[in-house]
C-alpha positions in Angstrom: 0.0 0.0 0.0 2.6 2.4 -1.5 1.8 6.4 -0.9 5.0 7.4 -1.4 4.8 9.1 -4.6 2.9 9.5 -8.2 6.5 8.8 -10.0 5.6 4.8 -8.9 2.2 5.5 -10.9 1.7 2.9 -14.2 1.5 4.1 -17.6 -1.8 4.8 -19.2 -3.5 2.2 -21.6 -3.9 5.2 -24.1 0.0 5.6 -23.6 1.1 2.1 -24.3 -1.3 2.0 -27.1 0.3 4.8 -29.0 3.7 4.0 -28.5 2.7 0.1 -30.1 1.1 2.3 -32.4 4.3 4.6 -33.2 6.7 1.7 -33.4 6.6 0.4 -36.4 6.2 3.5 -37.8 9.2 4.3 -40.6 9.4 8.3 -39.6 11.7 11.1 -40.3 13.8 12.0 -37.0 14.2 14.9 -34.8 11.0 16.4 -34.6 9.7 16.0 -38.4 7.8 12.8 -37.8 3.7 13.2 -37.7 3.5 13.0 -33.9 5.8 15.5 -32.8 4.3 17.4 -36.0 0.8 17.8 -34.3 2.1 19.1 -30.7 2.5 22.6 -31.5 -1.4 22.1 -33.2 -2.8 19.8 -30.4 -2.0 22.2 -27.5 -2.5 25.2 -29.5 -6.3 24.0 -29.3 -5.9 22.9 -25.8 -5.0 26.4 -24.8 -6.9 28.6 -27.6 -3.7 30.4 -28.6 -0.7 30.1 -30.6 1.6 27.7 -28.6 5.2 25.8 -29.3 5.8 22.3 -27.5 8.9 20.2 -26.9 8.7 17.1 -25.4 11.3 16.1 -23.2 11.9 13.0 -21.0 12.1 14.1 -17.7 9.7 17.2 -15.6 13.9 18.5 -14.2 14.4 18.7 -18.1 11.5 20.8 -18.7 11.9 23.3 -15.7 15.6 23.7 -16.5 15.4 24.8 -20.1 12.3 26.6 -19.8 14.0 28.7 -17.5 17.1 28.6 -19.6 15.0 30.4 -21.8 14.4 33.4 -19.8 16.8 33.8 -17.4 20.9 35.1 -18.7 23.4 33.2 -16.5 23.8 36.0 -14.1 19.7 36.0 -13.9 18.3 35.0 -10.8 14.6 33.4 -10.5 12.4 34.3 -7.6 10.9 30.7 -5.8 9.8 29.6 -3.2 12.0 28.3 -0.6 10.5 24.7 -0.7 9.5 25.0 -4.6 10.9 21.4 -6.5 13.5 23.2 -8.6 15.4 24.2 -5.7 15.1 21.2 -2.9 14.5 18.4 -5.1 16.6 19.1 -8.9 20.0 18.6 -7.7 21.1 22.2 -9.3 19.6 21.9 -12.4 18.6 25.0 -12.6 22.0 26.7 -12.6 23.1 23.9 -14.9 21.0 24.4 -17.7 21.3 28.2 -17.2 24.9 28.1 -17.2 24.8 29.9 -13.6 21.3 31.7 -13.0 20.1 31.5 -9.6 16.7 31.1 -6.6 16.5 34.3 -5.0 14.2 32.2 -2.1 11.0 33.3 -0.5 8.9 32.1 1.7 5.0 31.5 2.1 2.4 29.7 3.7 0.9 26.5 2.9 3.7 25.9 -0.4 2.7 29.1 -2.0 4.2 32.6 -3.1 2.5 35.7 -2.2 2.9 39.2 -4.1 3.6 40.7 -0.8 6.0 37.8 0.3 7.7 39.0 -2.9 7.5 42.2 -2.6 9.1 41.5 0.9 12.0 39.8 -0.7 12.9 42.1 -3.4 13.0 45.2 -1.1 15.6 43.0 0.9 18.2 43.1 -2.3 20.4 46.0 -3.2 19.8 45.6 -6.5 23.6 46.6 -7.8 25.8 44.6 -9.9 27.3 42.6 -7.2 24.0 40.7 -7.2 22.3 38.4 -9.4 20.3 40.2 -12.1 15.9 39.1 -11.3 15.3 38.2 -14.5 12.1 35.5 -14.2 9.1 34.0 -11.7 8.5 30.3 -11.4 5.6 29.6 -9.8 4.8 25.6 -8.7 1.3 24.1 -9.7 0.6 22.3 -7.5 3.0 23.1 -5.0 5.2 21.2 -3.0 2.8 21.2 -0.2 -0.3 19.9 -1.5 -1.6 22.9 -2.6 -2.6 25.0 -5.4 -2.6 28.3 -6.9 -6.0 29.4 -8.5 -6.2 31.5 -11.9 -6.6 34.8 -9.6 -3.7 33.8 -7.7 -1.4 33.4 -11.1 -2.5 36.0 -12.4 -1.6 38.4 -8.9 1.7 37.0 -9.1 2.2 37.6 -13.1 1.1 41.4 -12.7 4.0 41.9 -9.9 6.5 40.2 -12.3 5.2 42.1 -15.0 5.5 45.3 -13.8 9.4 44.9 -12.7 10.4 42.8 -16.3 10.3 39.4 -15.1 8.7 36.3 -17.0 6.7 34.0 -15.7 7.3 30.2 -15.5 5.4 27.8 -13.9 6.2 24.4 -12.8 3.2 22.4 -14.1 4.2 18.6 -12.8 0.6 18.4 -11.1 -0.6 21.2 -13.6 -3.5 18.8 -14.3 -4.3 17.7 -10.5 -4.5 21.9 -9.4 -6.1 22.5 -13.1 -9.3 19.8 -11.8 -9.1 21.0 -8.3 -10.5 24.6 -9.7 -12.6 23.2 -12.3 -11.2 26.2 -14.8 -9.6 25.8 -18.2 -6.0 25.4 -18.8 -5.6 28.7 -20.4 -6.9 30.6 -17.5 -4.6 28.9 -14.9 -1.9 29.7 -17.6 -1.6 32.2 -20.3 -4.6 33.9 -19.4 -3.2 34.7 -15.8 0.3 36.1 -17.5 2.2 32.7 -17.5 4.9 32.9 -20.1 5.8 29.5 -20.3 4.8 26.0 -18.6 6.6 23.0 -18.2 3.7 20.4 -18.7 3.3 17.3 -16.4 2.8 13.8 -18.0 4.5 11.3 -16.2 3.4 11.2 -12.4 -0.4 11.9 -14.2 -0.1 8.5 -16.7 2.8 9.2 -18.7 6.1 6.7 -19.4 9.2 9.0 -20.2 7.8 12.4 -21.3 7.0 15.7 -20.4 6.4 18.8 -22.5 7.5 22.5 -22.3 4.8 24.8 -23.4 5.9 28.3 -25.0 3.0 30.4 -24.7 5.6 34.0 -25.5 6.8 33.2 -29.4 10.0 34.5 -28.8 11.3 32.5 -25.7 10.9 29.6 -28.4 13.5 30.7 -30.5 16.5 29.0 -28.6 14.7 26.1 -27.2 15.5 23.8 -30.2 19.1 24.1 -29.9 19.0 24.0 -26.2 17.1 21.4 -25.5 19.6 19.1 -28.7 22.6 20.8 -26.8 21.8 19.2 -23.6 20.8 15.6 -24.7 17.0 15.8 -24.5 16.1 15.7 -28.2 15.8 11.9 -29.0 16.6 11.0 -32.3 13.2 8.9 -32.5 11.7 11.9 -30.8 7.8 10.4 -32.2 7.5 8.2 -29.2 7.8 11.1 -26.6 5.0 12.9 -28.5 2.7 10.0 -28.9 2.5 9.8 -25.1 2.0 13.1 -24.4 -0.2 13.1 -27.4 -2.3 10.5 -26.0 -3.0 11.6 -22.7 -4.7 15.0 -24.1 -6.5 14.0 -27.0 -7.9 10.9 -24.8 -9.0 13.6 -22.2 -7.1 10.7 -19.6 -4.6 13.2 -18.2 -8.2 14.8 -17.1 -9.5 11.5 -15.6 -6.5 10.8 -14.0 -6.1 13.9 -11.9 -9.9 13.4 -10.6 -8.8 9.8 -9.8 -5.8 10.7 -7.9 -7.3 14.8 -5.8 -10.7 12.2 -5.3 -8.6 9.8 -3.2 -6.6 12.5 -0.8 -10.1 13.9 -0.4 -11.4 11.3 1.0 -8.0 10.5 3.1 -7.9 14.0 4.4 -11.6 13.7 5.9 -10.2 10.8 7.7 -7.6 13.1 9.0 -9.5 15.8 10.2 -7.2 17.9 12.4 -4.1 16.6 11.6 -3.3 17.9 8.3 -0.8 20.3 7.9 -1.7 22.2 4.7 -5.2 22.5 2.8 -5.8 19.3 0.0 -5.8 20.6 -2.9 -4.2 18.3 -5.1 -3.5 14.5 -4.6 -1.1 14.7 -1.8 -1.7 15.4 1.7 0.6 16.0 4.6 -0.2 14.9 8.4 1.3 15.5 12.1 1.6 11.8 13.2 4.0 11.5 15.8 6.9 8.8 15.7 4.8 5.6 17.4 2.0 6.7 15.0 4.4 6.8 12.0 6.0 3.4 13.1 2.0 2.0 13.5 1.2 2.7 9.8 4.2 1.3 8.1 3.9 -2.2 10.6 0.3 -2.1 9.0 1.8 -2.1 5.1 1.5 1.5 4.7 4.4 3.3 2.7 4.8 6.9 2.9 7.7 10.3 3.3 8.6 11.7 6.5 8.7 15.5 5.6 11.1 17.7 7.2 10.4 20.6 5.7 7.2 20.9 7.8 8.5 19.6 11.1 10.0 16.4 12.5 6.2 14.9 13.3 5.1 15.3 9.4 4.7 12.9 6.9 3.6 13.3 3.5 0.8 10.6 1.4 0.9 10.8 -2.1 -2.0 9.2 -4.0 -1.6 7.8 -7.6 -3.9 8.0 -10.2 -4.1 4.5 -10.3 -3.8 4.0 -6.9 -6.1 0.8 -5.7 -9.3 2.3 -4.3 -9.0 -0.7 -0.7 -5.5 0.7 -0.3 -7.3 4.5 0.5 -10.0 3.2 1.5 -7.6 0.7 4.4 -5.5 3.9 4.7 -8.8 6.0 5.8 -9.6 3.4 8.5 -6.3 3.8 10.0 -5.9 7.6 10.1 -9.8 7.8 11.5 -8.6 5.2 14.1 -5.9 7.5 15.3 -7.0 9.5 18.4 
């Protein structure tokens, strides 16, 4: 009874399906096959504008040349202290940057706040001995379980805006906070000022593919070489697109977000007072002491101890295909607790 993360999530039946559908294809390489042909068309629909994709094989791949993109190497990128590019990407970041840096700030519950900003930037002298602010990333859903609505991006957008900064946003759970407000992808995106979006596939269904979305044309213009330059163009490049391809056009990467924010619903009303941050996603966190923590794994449960919110916290995870008795077991044992 595993809720220790959506990476241990299977792969899709529309997934496998188009990649045995793309294999014996005979198709031109680097990105001039049919699938990867029909992304910049497929999510141009998706998002009712004009937008570029990339697939890529990994979520650290997307978020560190998307910000490549915007951010010089003496650029820094305002996060939030606990966001995934800076505790859990091993320096991406200033790898694919070629030296760009977080400037860190902190907020409640996972998420950034214009005046938490605000707070941080009137910190920073602002001469040449510091890194340059050149870009936002903003994490949908955050790190704790939370997520930002399209009011909320756009607040956030307006204060990069207004000092030059663009706006990227961590989508790995874009789809799990896109459900959770029951708005469009556009309005939690381009609509609210996001420039460009690293796409979430594989914790939501996917095998070994993400996408970058470029929702500002000319950020696109140096992604191609970029992303060859750094080994994440593959030379059969058809069967990263057919997966992404698949979950959106199937409307699964939908089904599967409801699947996986339905089941830490219905664990976090078996928690009741004990969680830490609102559910707003598919991933709860819980103060369960050590005896408590020790309890739940002797009874087959598998699940994080979370620093970052305290030595008594633990964070649950649940998959989109997670098995409906393992909640449902999981829910006994957390109503049990006193």
């Amino acid at each position: 009874m595993d809720f220790l993360s959506d990476n241990a999530a299977g792969v899709h039946q529309a997934v496998l399906a188009a990649v045995a559908e793309a294999a014996p294809a005979c198709a031109s390489g680097y990105d001039a096959d049919p699938w990867s042909r029909r992304l910049d068309e497929t999510f141009s629909d998706l998002f009712a504008r004009p937008v570029r994709a990339f697939a890529v094989p990994s979520g650290t791949a997307a978020n560190g040349l998307a910000l490549a993109a915007c951010v010089p190497p003496w650029g820094g990128i305002y996060a939030h202290v606990h966001a995934h590019v800076e505790v859990d990407e091993a320096g991406a970041v200033p790898f694919f940057t070629h030296g760009a840096s977080h400037i860190l700030v902190a907020g409640a519950h996972g998420k950034l706040t214009p005046e938490g900003l605000e707070a941080t930037a009137a910190k920073r002298r602002g001469d040449v001995h510091q890194v340059q602010p050149a870009a936002l990333t903003i994490t949908n859903a955050t790190e704790s379980g939370t997520s930002y609505g399209p009011d909320e991006v756009a607040a956030l957008s307006r204060w990069a805006s207004a000092r030059g900064l663009r706006v990227h946003m961590d989508g790995a759970r874009f789809a799990n906070a896109l459900v959770h407000h029951g708005c469009t992808p556009a309005e939690l995106s381009a609509d609210a000022g996001v420039d460009i979006l690293s796409f979430g596939c594989i914790k939501n269904g996917g095998m070994s593919a993400e996408a970058i979305l470029v929702f500002s044309p000319e950020l696109a213009e140096t992604l191609p070489v970029r992303r060859k330059r750094a080994g994440m163009m593959p030379s059969k490049g058809r069967f990263a697109a057919a997966q992404v391809l698949a979950l959106v056009e199937s409307g699964a990467w939908l089904d599967n977000a409801r699947a996986a924010n339905a089941g830490a619903q219905r664990l976090a009303r078996a928690a009741r007072s004990r969680l830490i941050h609102p559910v707003e996603a598919n991933a709860l966190f819980l103060r369960l002491h050590a005896a408590e923590r020790a309890g739940l794994r002797d009874a087959g449960f598998a699940f994080y101890d979370w620093e970052l919110d305290g030595p008594d916290a633990a964070r649950f995870v649940v998959r989109w295909d997670q098995d409906p008795q393992a909640i449902d077991a999981l829910a006994r044992a957390l109503a049990r607790l006193p």
